[in-house]
C-alpha positions as CSV (number, residue, x, y, z in Angstrom):
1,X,0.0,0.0,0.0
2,X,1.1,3.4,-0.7
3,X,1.2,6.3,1.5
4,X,-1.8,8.1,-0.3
5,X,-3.9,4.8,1.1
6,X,-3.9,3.5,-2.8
7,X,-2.8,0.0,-3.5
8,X,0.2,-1.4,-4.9
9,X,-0.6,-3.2,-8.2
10,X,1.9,-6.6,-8.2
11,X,2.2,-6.1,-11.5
12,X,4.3,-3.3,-11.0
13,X,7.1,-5.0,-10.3
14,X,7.5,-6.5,-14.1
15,X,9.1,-2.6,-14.7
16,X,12.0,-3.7,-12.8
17,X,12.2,-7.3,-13.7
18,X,11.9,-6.2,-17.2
19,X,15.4,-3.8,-16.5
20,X,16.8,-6.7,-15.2
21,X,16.4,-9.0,-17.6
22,X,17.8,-7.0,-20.4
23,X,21.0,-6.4,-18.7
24,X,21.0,-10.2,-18.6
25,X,20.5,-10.1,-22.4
26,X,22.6,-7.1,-23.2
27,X,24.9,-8.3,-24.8
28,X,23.5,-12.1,-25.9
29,X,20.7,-10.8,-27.7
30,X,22.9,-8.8,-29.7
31,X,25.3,-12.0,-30.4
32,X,23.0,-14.6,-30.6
33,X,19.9,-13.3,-31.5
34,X,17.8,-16.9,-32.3
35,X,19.2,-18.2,-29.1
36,X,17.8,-15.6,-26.9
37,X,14.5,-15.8,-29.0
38,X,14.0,-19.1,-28.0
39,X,14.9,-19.1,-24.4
40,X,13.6,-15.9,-23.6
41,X,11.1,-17.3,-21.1
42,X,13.0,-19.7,-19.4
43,X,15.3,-17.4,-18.7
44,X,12.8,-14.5,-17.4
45,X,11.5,-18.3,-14.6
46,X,15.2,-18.7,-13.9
47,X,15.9,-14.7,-13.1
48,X,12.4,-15.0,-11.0
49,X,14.1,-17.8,-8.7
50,X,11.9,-20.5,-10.2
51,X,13.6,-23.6,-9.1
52,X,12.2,-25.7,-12.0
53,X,13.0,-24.3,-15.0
54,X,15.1,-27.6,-15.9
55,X,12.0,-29.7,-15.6
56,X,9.5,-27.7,-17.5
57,X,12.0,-27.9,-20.4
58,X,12.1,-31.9,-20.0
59,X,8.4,-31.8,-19.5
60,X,8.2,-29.7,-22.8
61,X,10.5,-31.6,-24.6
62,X,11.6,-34.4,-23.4
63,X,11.2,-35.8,-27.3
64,X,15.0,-35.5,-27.5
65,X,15.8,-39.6,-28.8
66,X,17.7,-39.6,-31.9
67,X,15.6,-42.1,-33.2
68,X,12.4,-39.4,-33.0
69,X,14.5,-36.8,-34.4
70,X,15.5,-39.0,-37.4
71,X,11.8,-39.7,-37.7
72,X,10.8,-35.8,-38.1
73,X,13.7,-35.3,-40.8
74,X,12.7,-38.0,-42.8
75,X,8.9,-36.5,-42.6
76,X,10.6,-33.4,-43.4
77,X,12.8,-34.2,-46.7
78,X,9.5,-36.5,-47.7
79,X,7.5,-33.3,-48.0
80,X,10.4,-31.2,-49.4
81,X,10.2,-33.7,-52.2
82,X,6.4,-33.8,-52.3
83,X,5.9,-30.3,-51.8
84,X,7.3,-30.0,-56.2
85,X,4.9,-32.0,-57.1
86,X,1.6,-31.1,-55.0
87,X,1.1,-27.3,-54.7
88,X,-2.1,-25.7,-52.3
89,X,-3.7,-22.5,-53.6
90,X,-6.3,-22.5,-51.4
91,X,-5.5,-20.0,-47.8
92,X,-5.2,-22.5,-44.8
93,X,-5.6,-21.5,-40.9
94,X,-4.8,-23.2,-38.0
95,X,-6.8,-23.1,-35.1
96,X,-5.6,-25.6,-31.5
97,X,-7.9,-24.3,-28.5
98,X,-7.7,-27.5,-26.8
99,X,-9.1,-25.7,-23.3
100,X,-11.5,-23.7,-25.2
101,X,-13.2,-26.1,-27.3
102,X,-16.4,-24.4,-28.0
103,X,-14.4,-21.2,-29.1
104,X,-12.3,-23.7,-31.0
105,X,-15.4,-24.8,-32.8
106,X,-17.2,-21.2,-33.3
107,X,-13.5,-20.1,-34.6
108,X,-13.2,-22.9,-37.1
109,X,-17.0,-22.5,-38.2
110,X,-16.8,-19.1,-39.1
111,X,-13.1,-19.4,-40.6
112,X,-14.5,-22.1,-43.1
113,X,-17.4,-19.7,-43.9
114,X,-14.9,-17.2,-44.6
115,X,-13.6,-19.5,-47.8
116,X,-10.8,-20.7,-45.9
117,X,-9.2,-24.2,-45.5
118,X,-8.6,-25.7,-41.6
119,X,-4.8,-27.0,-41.7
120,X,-3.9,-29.9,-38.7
121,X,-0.9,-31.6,-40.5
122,X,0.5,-32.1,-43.6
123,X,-0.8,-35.8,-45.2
124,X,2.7,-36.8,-47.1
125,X,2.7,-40.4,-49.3
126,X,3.0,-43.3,-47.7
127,X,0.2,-42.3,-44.9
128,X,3.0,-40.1,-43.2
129,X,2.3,-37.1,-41.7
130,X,4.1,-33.2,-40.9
131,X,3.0,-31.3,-38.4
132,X,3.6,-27.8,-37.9
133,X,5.0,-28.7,-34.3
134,X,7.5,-31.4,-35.9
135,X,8.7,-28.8,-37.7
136,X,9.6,-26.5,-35.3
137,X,11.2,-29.1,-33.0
138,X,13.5,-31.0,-35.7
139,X,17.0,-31.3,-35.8
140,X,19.9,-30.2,-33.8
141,X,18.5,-27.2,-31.6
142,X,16.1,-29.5,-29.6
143,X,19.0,-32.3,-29.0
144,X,20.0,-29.0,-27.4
145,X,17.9,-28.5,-25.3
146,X,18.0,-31.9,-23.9
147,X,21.8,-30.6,-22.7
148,X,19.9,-27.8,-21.6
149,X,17.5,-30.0,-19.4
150,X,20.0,-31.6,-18.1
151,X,22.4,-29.3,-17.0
152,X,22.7,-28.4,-13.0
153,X,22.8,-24.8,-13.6
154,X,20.4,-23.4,-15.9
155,X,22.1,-19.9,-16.6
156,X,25.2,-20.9,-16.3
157,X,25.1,-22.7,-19.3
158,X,23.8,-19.6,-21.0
159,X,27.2,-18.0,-20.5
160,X,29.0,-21.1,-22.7
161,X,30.0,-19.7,-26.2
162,X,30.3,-22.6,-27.4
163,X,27.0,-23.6,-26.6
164,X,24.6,-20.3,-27.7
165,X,26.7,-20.3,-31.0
166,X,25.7,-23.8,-31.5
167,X,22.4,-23.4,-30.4
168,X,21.7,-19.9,-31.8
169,X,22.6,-21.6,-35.5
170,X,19.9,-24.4,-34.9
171,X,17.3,-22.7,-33.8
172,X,17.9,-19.9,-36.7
173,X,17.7,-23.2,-39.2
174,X,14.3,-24.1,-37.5
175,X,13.1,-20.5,-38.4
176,X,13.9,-20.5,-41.6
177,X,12.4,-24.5,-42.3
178,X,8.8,-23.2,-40.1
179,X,8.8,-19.8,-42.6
180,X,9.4,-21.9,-45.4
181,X,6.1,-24.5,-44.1
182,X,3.9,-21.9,-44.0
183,X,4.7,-20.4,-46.6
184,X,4.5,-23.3,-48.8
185,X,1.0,-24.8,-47.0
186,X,-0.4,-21.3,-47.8
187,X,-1.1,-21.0,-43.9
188,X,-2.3,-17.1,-43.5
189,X,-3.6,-17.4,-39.9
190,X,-2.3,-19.3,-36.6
191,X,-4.6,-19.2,-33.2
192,X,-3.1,-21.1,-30.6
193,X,-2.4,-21.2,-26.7
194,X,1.0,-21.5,-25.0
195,X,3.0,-19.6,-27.9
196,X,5.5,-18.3,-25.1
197,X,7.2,-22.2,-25.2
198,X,10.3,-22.5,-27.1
199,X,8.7,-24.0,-30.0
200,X,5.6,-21.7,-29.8
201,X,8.6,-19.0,-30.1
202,X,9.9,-20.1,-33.1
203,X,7.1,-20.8,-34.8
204,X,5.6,-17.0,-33.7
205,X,8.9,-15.9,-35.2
206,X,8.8,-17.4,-39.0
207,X,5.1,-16.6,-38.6
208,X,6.1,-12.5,-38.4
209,X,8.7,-13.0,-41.1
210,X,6.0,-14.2,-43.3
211,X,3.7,-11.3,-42.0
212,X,1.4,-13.9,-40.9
213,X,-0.7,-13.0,-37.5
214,X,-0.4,-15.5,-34.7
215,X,-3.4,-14.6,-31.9
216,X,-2.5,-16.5,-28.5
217,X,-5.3,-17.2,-26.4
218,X,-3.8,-17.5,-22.4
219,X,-5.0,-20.9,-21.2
220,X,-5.0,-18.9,-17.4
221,X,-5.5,-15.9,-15.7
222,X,-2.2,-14.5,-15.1
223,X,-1.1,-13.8,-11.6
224,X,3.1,-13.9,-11.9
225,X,4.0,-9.9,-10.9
226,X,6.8,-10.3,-13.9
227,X,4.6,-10.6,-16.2
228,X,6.2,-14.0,-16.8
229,X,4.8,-16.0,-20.1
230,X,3.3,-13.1,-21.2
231,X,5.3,-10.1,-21.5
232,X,6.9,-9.8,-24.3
233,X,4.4,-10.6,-26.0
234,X,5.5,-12.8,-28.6
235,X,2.2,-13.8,-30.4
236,X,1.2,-11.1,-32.5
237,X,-2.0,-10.8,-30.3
238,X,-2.3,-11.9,-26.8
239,X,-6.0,-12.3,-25.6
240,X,-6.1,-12.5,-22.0
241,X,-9.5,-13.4,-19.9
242,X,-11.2,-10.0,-19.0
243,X,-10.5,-6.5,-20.1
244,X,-9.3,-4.9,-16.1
245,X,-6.4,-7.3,-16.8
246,X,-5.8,-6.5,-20.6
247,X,-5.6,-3.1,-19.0
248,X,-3.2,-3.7,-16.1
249,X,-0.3,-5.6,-18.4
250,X,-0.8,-2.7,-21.1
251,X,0.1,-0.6,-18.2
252,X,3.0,-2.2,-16.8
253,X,4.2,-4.5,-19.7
254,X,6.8,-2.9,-22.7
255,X,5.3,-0.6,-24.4
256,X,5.9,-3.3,-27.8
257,X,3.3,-5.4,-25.5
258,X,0.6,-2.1,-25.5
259,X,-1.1,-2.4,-28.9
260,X,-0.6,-6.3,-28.9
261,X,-3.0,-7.0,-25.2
262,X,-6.3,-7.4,-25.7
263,X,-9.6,-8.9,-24.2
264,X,-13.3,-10.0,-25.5
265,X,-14.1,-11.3,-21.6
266,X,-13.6,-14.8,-20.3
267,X,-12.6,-17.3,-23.1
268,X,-14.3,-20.2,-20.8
269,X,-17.3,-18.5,-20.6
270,X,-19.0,-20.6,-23.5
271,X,-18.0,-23.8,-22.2
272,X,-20.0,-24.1,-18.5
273,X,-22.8,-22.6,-16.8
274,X,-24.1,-25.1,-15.0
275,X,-26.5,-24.6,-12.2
276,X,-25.2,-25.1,-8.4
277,X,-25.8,-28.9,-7.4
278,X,-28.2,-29.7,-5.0
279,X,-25.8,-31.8,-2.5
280,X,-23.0,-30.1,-0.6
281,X,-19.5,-30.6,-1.8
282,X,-16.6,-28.0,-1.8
283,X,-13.7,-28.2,-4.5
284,X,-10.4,-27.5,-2.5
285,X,-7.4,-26.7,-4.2
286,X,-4.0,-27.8,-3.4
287,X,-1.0,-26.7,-4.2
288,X,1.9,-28.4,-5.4
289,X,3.0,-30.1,-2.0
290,X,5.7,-32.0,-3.4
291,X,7.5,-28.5,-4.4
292,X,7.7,-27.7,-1.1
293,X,10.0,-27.5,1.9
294,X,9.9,-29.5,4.9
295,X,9.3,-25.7,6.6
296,X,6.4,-25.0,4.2
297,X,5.0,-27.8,4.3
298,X,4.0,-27.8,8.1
299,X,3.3,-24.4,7.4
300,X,0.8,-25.1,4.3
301,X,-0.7,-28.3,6.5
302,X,-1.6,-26.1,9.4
303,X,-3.8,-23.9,7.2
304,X,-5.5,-26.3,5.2
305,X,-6.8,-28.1,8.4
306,X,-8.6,-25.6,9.5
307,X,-10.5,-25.1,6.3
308,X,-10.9,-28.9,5.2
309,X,-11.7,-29.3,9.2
310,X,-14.2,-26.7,9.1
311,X,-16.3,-28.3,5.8
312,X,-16.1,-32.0,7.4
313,X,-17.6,-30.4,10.4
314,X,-20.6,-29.3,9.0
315,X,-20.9,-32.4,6.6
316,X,-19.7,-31.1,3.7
317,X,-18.0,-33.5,0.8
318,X,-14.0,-32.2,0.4
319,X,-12.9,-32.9,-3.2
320,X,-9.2,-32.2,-3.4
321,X,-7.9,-30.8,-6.9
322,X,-4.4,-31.2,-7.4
323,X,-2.1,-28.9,-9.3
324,X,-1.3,-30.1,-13.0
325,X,2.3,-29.7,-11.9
326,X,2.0,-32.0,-9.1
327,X,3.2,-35.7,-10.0
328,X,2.6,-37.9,-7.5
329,X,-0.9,-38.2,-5.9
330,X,0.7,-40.3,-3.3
331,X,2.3,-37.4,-1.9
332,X,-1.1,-35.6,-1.5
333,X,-3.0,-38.6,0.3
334,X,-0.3,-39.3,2.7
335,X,-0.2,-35.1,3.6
336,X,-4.1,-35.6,3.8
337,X,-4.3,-38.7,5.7
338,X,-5.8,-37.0,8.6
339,X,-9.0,-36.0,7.1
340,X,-12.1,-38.0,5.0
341,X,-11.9,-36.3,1.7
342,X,-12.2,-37.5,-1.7
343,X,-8.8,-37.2,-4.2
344,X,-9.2,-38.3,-7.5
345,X,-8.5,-36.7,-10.9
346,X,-11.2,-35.7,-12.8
347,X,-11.7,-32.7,-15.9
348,X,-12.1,-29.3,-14.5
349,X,-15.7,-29.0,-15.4
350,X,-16.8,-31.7,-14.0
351,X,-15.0,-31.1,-10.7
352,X,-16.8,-27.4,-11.0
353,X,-20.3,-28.8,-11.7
354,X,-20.3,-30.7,-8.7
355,X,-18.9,-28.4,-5.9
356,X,-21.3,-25.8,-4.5
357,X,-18.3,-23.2,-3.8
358,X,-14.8,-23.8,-4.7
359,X,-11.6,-22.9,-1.9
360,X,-7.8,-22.4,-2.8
361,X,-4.9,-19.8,-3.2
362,X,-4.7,-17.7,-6.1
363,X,-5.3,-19.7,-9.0
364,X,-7.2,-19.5,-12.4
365,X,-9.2,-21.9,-11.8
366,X,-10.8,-19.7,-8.9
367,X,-11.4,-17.2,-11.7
368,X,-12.9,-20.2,-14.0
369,X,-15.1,-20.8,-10.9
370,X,-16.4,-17.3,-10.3
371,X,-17.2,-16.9,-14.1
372,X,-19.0,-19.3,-14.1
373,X,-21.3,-18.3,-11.3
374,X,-20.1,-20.7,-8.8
375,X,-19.1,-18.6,-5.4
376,X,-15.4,-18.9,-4.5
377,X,-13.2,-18.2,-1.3
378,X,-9.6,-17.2,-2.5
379,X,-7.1,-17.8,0.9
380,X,-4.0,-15.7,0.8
381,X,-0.7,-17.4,-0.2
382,X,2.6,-16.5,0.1
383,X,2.4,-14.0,-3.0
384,X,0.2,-10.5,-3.0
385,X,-2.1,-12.1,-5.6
386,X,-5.6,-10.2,-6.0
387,X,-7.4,-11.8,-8.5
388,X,-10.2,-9.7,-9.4
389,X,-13.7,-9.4,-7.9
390,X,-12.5,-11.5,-5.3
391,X,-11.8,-10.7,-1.5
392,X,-9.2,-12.6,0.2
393,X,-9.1,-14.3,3.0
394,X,-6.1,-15.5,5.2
395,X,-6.6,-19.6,6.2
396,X,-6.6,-19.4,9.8
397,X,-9.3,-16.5,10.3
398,X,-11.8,-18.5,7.8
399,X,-14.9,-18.9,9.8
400,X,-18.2,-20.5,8.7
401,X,-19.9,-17.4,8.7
402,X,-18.0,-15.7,6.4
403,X,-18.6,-19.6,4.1
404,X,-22.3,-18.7,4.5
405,X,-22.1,-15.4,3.8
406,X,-20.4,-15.6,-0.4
407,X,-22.8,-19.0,-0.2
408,X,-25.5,-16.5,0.1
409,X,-24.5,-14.3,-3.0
410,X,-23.3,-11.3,-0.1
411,X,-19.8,-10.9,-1.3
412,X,-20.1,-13.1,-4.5
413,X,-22.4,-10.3,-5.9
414,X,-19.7,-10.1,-9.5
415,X,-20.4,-13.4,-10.6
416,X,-23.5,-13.1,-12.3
417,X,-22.5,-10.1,-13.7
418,X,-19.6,-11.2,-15.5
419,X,-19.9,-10.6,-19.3
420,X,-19.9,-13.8,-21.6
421,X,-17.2,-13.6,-24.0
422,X,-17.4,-11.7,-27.3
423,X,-17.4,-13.9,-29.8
424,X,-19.1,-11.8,-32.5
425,X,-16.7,-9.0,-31.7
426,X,-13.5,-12.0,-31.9
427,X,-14.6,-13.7,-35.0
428,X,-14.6,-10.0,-36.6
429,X,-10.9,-9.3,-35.3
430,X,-9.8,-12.5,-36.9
431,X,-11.0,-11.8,-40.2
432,X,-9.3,-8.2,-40.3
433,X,-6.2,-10.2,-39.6
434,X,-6.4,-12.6,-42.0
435,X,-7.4,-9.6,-44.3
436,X,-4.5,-7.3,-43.4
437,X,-1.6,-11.4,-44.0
438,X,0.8,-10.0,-46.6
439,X,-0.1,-13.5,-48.4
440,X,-3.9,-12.0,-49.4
């Protein structure tokens, strides 16, 4: 809080983050220019203190064998060949919304009303197939990251000449072979999610080359105060899930990120409204247990009893969801032992259609909840997250009444009121993109 009473916006701290992280690049970026492309993010977790940067890369890619490699370059010279022989004329999109699949479907509908063609893979002879992905991740640069995955100190290994002039070469080669695949498919619009991952970076970057628009949809609400996975924005649009927080990163992302933020209200908004159930069960979430220290893990046990304490009390169901990063369920029984709750994976929308209110630290699925009408109880974590319309509460001073109170609608007044996602005003935007590609 400042001293005028106002309060400190968390994303403020990206301007800082942002200064340091091009000193890091300073000189790199210069030198290697591909390189720092593709590792941008990774390196912006690293600088953050995120102590897992080395296992999101081998969850990413851990398709490092040389035998799947081989596979993708054979694919790869097979449609080289083909590609003489079998040219398209017709103007292809691609459209993956895999945690939006009703946009998915209104976005592909309207796109093939528009005259153009929806483009999933390549069909080569032989029944063998190219995929846009495959192309992005063949070859030497993604044996390189398997070093880079492997490697004790993340950074460190950032500093090896050797290494970013090797690297920096391959991934400048997968560049040029994704910009020559979309060229040749005749692909004149990409909407995706995740296009901050290394191979989401390379393929945004052949995409501009070609002046061909890329529009990322976030999968979450974004929380991280550096602005991390979404500033820079890499995509050429970055639609975010409601327009207070399209207007918070335009304030304190780089001013590149400004005219590139946007918002047409919650992107999960088409996919569930269901009506409350009828028996009592709360949707807990937990947070990734194995992550944590000995220390914080007493610490994070001590709250959680009292709230899943207080639900069993009154004979509430507990439904534990796990975070996607947590590995080993195991882990969460055994920390849980104590208490009668149910813990089993399930989709998200059905875990939401069955709770009656949903508990957790800052988390997009708490947004999901609350847009969807369902009334949630954000506890206060470690980090000054706010998500919006939401007051927080800390574990330990959770009483029933305050339960009773958002059950009653009393301080869960916003979710009703939340606007359903624009998808007139989105399928307009897309065709004045695919309009303004340089290949029309």
């Amino acid at each position: 809080m400042r001293k005028d009473g106002s309060m400190i916006d968390p994303f403020e701290c990206s301007v800082i983050f942002d200064q340091e992280v091009r000193g890091f690049f300073q000189e790199r970026k210069t030198r290697f220019p591909y390189a720092v492309l593709a590792l941008e993010n990774e390196v912006r977790m690293s600088l953050s203190g995120a102590p897992h940067v080395n296992q999101v890369l081998r969850n990413n890619y851990a398709d490092f064998r040389l035998r799947s490699q081989l596979k993708k370059m054979g694919r790869w010279l097979v449609w080289k060949v083909s590609n003489r022989f079998f040219a398209k004329n017709k103007l292809r999109y691609q459209v993956a919304l895999s945690r939006t699949p009703v946009i998915e479907t209104e976005v592909v509908d309207f796109l093939d009303e528009e005259g153009l063609e929806r483009f999933t893979e390549c069909s080569l002879p032989l029944g063998v197939t190219l995929s846009l992905q495959e192309v992005a991740t063949k070859g030497t640069a993604f044996s390189l990251l398997g070093r880079i995955s492997t490697h004790e100190e993340f950074s460190s290994l950032l500093k090896n000449e050797r290494f970013m002039l090797q690297f920096n070469r391959a991934v400048r080669k997968n560049v040029f072979s994704v910009r020559n695949f979309l060229s040749q498919e005749k692909i004149a619009l990409l909407v995706v999610h995740d296009a901050h991952h290394v191979a989401g970076r390379i393929i945004c970057a052949a995409a501009e080359q070609c002046g061909i628009p890329v529009v990322e949809v976030a999968h979450g609400y974004t929380q991280c105060p550096n602005l991390i996975s979404v500033s820079p924005v890499i995509a050429s649009v970055e639609v975010v899930w409601s327009d207070q927080l399209a207007s918070r990163i335009r304030c304190f992302g780089l001013p590149s990120d400004r005219c590139r933020v946007v918002s047409f209200g919650f992107p999960k908004s088409l996919v569930c409204r269901c009506p409350l159930p009828r028996f009592r069960q709360a949707l807990v979430l937990v947070n990734p247990i194995s992550r944590m220290s000995v220390r914080e893990r007493e610490i994070y046990h001590s709250e959680m009893s009292h709230v899943l304490r207080m639900f069993c009390d009154h004979g509430w169901l507990v439904k534990l969801r796990v975070h996607p990063s947590e590995k080993y369920l195991s882990v969460v029984a055994d920390f849980f032992c104590d208490f009668d709750v149910i813990l089993r994976k399930d989709t998200l929308e059905n875990d939401l259609a069955n709770s009656r209110i949903v508990v957790g630290t800052a988390s997009s699925v708490l947004v999901e909840a609350l847009f969807n009408g369902i009334p949630v109880i954000q506890l206060a974590g470690d980090k000054d997250i706010r998500l919006e319309h939401l007051t927080v509460k800390q574990s330990v001073d959770l009483a029933w009444n305050d339960v009773e109170s958002i059950l009653s609608n009393a301080n869960n007044r916003h979710s009703s009121n939340v606007p359903e996602f624009r998808s007139l005003r989105f399928r307009e935007f897309l065709i004045d993109l695919v309009q303004d590609c340089s290949l029309i």
